[in-house]
C-alpha positions as a Python dict, from the first residue, in 0.01 Angstrom:
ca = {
    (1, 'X'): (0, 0, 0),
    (2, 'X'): (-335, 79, 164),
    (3, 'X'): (-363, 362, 422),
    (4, 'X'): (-253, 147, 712),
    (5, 'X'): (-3, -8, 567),
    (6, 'X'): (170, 365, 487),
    (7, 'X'): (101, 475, 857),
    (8, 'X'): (284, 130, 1001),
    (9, 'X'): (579, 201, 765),
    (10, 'X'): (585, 554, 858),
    (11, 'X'): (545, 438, 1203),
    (12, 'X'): (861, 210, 1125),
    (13, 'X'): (1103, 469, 963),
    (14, 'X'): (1005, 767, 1236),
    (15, 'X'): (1153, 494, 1484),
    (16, 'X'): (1457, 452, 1281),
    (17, 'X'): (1516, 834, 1255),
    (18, 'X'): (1667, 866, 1588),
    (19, 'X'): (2022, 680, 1619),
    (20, 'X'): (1979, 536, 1990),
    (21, 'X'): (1636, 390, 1899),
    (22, 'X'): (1873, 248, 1598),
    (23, 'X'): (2151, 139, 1809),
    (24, 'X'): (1907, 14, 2085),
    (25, 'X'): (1725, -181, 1786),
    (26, 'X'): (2063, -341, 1626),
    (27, 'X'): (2094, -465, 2027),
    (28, 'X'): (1793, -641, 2085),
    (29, 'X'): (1823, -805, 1781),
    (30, 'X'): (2114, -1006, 1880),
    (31, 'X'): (1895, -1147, 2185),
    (32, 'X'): (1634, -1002, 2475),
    (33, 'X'): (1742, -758, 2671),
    (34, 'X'): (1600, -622, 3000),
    (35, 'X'): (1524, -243, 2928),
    (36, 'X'): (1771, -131, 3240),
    (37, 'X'): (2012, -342, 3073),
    (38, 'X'): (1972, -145, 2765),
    (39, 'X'): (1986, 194, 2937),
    (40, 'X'): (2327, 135, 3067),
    (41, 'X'): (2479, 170, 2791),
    (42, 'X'): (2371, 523, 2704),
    (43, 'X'): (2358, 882, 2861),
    (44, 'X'): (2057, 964, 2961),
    (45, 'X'): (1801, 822, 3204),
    (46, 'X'): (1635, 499, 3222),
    (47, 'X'): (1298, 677, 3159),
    (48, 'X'): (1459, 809, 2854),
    (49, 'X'): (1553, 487, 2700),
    (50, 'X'): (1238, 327, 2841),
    (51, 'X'): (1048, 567, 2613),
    (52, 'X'): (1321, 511, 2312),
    (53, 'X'): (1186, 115, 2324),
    (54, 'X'): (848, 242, 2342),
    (55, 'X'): (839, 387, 2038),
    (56, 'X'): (1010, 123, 1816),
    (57, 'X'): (708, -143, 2019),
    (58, 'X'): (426, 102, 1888),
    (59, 'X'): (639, 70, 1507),
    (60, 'X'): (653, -311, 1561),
    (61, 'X'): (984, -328, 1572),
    (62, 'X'): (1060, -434, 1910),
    (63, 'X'): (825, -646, 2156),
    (64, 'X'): (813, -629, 2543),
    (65, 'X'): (705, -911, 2797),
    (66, 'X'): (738, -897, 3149),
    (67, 'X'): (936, -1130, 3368),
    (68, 'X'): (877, -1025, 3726),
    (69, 'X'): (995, -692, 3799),
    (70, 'X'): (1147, -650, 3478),
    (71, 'X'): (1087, -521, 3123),
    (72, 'X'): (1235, -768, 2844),
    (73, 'X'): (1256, -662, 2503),
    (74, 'X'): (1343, -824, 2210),
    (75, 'X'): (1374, -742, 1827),
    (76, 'X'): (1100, -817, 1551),
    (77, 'X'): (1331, -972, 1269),
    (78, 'X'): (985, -985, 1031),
    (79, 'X'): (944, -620, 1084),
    (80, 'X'): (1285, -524, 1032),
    (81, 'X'): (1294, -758, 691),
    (82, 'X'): (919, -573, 597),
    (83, 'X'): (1144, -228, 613),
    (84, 'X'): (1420, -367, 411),
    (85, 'X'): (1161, -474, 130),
    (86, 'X'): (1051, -142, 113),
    (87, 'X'): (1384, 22, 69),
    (88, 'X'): (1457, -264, -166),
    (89, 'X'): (1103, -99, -370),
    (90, 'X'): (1221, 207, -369),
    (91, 'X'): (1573, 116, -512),
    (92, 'X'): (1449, -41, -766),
    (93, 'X'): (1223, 255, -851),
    (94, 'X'): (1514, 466, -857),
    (95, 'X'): (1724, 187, -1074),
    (96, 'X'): (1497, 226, -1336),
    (97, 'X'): (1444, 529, -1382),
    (98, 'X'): (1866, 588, -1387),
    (99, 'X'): (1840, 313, -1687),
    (100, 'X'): (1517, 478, -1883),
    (101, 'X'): (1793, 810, -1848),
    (102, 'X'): (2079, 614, -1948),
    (103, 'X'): (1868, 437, -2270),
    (104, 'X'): (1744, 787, -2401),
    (105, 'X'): (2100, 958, -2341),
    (106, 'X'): (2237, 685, -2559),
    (107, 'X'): (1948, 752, -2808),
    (108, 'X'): (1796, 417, -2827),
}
């Protein structure tokens, strides 16, 4: 991965860090969602939330259009997938280096 690519994906798992932006995330992905919409269902204020969605737009996860008055955001599925691949990398990282252990404890 070249520099920018490591500052988007740390971009992307920052976001993911914080369990409301994770929860808010999981929402919009189901379908757009006006931003007060979204802050209704948690305990804090609607700036709050309104900065929650902010961050996981700068990560890519999320997108925001207007529509009159209101705020709409929806989930990136492409950007969400791009962080699964990574995990997915790293798994299989760890995977073999659990079966280069297992083949020398076995003495092959």
């Amino acid at each position: 991965m070249d520099g920018t690519s490591e500052d988007r994906a740390d971009a992307m798992f920052r976001a993911l860090a914080d369990r409301t932006r994770r929860d808010i995330l999981r929402r919009v992905l189901t379908g757009e969602h006006s931003v007060s919409a979204l802050a209704e269902h948690y305990d804090m204020s609607f700036a709050a939330v309104q900065k929650h969605v902010a961050v996981l737009e700068r990560a890519g996860l999320v997108t925001k259009r207007r529509r009159g008055r209101e705020q709409l955001a929806s989930g990136d599925v492409e950007a969400v997938r791009s962080v699964a691949s990574m995990l997915a990398e790293l798994e299989d990282l760890w995977r073999g280096r659990i079966d280069r252990i297992d083949t020398f404890l076995q003495g092959d």
